[in-house]
C-alpha positions as CSV (number, residue, x, y, z in Angstrom):
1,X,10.9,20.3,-4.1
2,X,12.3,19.5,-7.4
3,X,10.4,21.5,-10.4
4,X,7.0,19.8,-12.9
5,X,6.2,17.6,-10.0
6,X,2.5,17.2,-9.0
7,X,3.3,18.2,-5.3
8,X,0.1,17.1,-3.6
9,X,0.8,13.8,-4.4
10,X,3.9,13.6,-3.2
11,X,2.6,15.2,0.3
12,X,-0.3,12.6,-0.2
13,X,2.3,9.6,-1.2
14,X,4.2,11.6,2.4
15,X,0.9,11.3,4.7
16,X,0.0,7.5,3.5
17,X,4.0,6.4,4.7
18,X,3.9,8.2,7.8
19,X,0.5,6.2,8.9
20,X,2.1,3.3,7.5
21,X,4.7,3.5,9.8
22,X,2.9,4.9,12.8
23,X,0.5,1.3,11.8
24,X,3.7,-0.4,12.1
25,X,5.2,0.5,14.9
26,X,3.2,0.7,17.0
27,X,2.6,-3.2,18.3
28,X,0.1,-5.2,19.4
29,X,-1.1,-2.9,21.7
30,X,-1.9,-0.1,20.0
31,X,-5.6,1.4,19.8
32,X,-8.1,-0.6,18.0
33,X,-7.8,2.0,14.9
34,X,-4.4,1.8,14.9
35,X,-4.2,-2.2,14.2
36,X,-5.8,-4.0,11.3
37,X,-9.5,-5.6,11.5
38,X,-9.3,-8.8,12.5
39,X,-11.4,-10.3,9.5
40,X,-14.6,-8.8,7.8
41,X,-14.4,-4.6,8.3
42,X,-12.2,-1.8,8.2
43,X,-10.1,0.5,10.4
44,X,-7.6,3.4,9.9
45,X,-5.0,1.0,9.5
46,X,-6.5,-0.7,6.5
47,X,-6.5,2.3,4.2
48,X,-2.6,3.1,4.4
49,X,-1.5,0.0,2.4
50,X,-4.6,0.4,-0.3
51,X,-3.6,4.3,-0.6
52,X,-0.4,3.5,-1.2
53,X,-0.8,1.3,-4.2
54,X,-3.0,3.3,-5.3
55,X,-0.5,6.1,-5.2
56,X,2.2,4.1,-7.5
57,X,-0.8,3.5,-10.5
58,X,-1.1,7.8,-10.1
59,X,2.2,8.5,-10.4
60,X,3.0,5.3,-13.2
61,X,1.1,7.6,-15.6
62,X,3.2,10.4,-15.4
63,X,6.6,8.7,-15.1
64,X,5.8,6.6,-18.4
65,X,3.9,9.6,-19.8
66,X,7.9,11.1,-19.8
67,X,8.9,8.4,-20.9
68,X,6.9,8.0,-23.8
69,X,7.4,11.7,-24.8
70,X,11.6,11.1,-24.8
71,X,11.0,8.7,-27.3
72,X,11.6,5.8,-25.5
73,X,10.2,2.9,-27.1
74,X,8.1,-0.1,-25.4
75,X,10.9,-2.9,-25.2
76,X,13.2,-0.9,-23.2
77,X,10.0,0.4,-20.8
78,X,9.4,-3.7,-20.7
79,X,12.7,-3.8,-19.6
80,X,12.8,-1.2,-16.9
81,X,9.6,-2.2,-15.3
82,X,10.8,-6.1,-15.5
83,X,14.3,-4.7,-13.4
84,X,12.3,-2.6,-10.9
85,X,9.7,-5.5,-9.9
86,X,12.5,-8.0,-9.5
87,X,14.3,-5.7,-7.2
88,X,11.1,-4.5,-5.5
89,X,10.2,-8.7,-4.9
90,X,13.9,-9.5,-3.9
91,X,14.1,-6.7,-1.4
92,X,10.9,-7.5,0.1
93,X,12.2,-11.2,0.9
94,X,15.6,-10.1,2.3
95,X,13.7,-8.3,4.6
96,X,11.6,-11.0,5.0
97,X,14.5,-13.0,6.0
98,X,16.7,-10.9,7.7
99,X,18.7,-11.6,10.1
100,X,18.8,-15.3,10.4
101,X,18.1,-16.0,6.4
102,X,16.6,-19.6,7.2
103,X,15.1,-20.0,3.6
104,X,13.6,-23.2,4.7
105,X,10.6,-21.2,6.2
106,X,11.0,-17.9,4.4
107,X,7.8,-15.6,4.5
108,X,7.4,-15.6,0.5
109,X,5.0,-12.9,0.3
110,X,5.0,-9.8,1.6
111,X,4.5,-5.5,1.3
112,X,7.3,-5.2,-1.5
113,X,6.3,-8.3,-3.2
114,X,2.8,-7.4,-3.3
115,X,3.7,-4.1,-5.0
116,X,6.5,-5.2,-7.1
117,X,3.8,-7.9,-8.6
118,X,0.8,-4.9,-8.8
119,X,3.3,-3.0,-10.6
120,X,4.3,-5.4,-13.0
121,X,0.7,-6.2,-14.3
122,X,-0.7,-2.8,-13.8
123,X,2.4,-1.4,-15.8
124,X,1.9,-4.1,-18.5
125,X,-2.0,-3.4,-18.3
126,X,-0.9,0.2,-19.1
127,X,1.5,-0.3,-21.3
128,X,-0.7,-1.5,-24.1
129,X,-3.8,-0.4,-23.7
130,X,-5.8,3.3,-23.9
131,X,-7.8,4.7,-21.2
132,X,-10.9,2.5,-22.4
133,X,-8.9,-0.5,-22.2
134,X,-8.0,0.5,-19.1
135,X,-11.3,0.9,-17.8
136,X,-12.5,-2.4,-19.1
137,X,-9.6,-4.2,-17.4
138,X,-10.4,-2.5,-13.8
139,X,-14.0,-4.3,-14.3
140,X,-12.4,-7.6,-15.5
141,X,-10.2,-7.8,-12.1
142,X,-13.1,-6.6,-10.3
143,X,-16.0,-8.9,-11.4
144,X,-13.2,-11.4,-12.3
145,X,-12.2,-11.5,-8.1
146,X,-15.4,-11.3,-7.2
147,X,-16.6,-14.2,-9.1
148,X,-13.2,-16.7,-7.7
149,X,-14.3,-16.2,-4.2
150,X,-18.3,-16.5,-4.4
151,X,-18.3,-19.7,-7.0
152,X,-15.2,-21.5,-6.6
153,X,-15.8,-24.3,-4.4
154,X,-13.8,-24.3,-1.3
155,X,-13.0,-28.4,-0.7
156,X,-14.8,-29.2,2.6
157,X,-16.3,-25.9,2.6
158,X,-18.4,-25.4,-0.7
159,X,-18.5,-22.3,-3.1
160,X,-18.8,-18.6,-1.3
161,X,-17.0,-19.6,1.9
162,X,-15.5,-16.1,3.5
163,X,-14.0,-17.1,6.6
164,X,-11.2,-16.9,8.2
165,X,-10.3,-20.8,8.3
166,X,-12.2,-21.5,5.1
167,X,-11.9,-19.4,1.7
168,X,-10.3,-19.4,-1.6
169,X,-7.3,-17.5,-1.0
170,X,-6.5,-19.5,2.2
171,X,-6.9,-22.9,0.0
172,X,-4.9,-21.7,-2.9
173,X,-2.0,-20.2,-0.3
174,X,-1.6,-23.3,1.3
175,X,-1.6,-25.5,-1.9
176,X,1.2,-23.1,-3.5
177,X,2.9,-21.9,-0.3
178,X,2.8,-23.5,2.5
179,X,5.4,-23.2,5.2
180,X,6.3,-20.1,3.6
181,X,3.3,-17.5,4.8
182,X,3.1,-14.8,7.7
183,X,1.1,-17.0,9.7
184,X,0.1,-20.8,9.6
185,X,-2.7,-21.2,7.0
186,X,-2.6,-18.0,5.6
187,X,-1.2,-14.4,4.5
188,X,-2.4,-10.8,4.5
189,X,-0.7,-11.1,1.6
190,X,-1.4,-14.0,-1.2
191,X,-1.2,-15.4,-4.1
192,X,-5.0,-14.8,-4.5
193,X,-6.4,-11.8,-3.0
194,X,-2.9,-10.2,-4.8
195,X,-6.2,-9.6,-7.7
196,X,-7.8,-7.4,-5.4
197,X,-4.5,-4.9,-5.0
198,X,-4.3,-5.1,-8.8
199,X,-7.6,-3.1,-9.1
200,X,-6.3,-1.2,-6.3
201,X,-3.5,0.1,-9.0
202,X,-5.9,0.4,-11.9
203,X,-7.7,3.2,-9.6
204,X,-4.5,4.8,-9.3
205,X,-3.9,4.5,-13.3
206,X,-7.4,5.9,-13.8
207,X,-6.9,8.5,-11.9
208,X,-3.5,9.6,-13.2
209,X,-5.6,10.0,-16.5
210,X,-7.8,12.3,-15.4
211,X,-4.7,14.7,-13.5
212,X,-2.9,14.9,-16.9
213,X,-6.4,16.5,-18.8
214,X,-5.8,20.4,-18.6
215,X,-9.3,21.4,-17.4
216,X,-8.5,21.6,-14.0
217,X,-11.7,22.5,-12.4
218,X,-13.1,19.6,-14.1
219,X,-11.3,17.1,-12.9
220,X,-10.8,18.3,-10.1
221,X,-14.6,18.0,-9.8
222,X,-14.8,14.4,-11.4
223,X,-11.8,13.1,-8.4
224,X,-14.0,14.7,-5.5
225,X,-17.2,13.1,-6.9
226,X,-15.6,10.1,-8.3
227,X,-13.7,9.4,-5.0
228,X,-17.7,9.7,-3.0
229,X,-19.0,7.5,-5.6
230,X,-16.9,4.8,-5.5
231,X,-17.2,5.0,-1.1
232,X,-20.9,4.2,-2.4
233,X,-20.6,1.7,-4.4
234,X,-18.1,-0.2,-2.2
235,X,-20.6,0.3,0.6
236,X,-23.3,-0.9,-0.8
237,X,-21.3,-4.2,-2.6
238,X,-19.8,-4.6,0.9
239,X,-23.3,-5.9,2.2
240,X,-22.9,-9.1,-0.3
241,X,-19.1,-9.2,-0.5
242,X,-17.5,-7.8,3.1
243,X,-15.0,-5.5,3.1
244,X,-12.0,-7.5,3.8
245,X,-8.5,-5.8,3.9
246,X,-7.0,-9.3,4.3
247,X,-9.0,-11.0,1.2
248,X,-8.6,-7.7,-0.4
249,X,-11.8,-8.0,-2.0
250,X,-13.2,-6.3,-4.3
251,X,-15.4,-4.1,-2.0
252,X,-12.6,-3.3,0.0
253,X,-10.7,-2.2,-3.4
254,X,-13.5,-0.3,-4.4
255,X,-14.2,1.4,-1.3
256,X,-10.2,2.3,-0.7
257,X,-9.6,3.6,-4.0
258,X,-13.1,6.0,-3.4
259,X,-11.1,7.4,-0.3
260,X,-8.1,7.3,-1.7
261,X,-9.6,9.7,-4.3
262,X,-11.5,11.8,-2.5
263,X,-9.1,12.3,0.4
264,X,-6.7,13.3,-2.2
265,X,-8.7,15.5,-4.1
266,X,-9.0,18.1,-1.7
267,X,-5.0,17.4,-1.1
268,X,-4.8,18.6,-5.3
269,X,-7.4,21.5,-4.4
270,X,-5.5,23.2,-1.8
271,X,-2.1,22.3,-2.5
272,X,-1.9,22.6,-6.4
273,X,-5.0,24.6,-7.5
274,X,-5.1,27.3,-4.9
275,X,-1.1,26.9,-3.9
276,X,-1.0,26.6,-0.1
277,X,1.8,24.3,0.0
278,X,4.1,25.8,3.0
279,X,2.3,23.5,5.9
280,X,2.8,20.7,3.4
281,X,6.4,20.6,2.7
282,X,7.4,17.9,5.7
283,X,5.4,16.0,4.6
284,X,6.4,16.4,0.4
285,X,9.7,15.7,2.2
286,X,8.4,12.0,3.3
287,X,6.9,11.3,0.4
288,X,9.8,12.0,-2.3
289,X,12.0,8.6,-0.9
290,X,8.8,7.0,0.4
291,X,10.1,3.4,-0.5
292,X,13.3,3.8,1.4
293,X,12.0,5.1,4.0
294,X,9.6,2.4,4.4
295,X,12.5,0.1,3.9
296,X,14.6,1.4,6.7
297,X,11.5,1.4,9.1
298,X,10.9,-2.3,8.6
299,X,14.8,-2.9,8.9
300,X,15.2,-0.8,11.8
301,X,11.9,-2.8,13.8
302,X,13.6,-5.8,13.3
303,X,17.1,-5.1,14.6
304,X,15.2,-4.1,17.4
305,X,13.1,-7.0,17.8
306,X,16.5,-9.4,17.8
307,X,18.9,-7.4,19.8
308,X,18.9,-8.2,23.4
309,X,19.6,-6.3,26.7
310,X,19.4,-8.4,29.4
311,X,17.4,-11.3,28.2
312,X,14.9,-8.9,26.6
313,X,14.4,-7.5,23.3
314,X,15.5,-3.9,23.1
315,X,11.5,-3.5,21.6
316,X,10.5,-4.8,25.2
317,X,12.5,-3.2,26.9
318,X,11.5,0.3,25.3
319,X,7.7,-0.5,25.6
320,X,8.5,-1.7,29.5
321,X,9.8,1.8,30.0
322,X,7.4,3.3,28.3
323,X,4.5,1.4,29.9
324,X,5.4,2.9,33.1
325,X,6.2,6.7,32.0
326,X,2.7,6.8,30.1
327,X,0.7,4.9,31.7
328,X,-0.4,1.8,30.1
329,X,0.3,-0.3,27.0
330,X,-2.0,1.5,24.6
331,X,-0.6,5.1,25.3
332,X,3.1,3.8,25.4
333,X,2.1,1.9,22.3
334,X,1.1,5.7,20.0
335,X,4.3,7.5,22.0
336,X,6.3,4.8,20.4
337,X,4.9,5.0,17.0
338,X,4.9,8.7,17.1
339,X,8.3,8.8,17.9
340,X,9.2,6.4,14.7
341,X,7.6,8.6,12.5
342,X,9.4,11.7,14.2
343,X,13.1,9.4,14.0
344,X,12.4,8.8,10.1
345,X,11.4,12.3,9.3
346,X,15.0,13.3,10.1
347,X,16.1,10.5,8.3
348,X,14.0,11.7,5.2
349,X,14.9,15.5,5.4
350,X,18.6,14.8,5.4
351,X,18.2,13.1,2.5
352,X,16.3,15.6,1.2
353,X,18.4,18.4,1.9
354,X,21.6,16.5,0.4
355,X,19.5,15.9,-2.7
356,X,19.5,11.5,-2.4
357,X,16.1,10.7,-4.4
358,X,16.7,7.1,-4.1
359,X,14.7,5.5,-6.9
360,X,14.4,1.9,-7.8
């Protein structure tokens, strides 16, 4: 692993793309924990996207932190965050539209695009502000959200609607986007609950902060209580503002970026404070070209889902044979998503061991 990298995180940023493909892949018949809650709640599933965003505000401190200490000054910083969240946007809709690129009905938002638009505003959020600043900006999102969905009227619905066919985001997606979203009348990932991911990144920026102090029992201390306080409070807001992974609200930030932090505190404890790193490496190995290999796995499920053997998607067809080697849909369903993680590792250690740290 290359040298002056915070390793956990990169075994953590590793662990979070692996369940985001295993989520992936694995279809619609997976086990329940393995697909996303259908509205109000949480499953495994839910926490690999949050973790992941939460993983880009960590590591934004420490890639503008060398930055700053090369001397480079804000405009060109402007500049390079402007170029990576255009490319990280443009991507996402070429794989949005590939292979038949009808731009008609383009899915406009999307993974990439949601991140490439965190990144941006979290980036500029941190860019010209101190930790304080900071802090008072995570509230502002927070409160901000929080206020949209429970007092903006809804027309035909009223103020606080929260359901599925009737809410805020779903209005203001269909007024901006309509004809252009994963399904019908909405996305997982809009224009509005895009506020929620946001805070999502502040966590991560917050954090960061903390890793770069040099009292490491400290804050080591503050990211395991920290990380169980926030599961608290995001808890306890959830029982007047549900935890929604596909509103994104602001319980559902709160309570992601608590496990995010605590899960990956003990990942700092072992790995970086007491050094047992050896088990780790495979999945440091994941982590360092995370994006691309994320890329590739979305590329590769959809050159599967259009070529045809026979009248039937190659997907099908592997899921038909693997229905009847394993036993049902649900088992043939984790073998397959297993196996995706397995064919990407390779993908990722060769590019490891030939040194390709594809950044964008």
């Amino acid at each position: 692993m290359r040298e002056n990298r915070l390793v956990s995180l990169d075994v953590f940023r590793g662990v979070t793309i692996a369940a985001m493909i295993l989520v992936n892949s694995s279809g619609d018949d997976a086990y329940i924990q393995l697909k996303h809650a259908p509205w109000h709640g949480w499953t495994f599933a839910d926490m690999v996207f949050p973790f992941f965003l939460w993983i880009i505000g960590v590591a934004m401190v420490f890639s503008f932190r060398k930055r700053f200490e090369q001397g480079t000054d804000k405009k060109k910083i402007f500049l390079h965050i402007l170029r990576r969240s255009v490319i990280l946007f443009a991507l996402g809709l070429f794989l949005n539209a590939f292979p038949f690129f009808n731009l008609s009905t383009i899915r406009i938002p999307g993974v990439l695009q949601r991140i490439a638009v965190c990144y941006f505003v979290a980036s500029i959020i941190f860019l010209n502000t101190k930790l304080r600043g900071q802090i008072v900006w995570t509230v502002i999102v927070l409160t901000g959200y929080w206020f949209l969905l429970k007092l903006v009227p809804v027309p035909g619905f009223g103020a606080g609607a929260l359901e599925q066919d009737a809410n805020l985001a779903l209005y203001i997606d269909q007024l901006l986007l309509k004809g252009h979203l994963l399904f019908t009348t909405w996305d997982p990932e809009g224009v509005v609950s895009t506020l929620g991911a946001i805070a999502t990144v502040l966590f991560g920026i917050l954090t960061g902060q903390l890793l770069i102090s040099d009292n490491v029992k400290k804050k080591t201390f503050w990211m395991f209580t920290g990380g169980a306080g926030l599961v608290l409070v995001g808890l306890v807001t959830n029982i007047w503002l549900p935890i929604n992974k596909n509103l994104w609200t602001s319980s559902y930030a709160l309570y992601m970026a608590g496990l995010a932090l605590f899960i990956f505190s003990i990942f700092y404890f072992v790995i970086d404070v007491k050094g047992y790193k050896n088990w780790s490496k495979p999945f440091a190995i994941y982590g360092v070209n995370a994006l691309f290999v994320y890329m590739l796995s979305v590329f590769a499920t959809n050159l599967l889902m259009i070529i045809n053997i026979g009248g039937t998607s190659l997907w099908d067809s592997i899921y038909k044979n693997l229905n009847l080697s394993f036993s049902g849909p649900k088992n043939a369903s984790l073998i397959f998503g297993i196996a995706s993680v397995l064919a990407l590792y390779g993908v990722a250690y060769l590019m490891y061991r030939k040194k390709w740290f594809i950044k964008i």
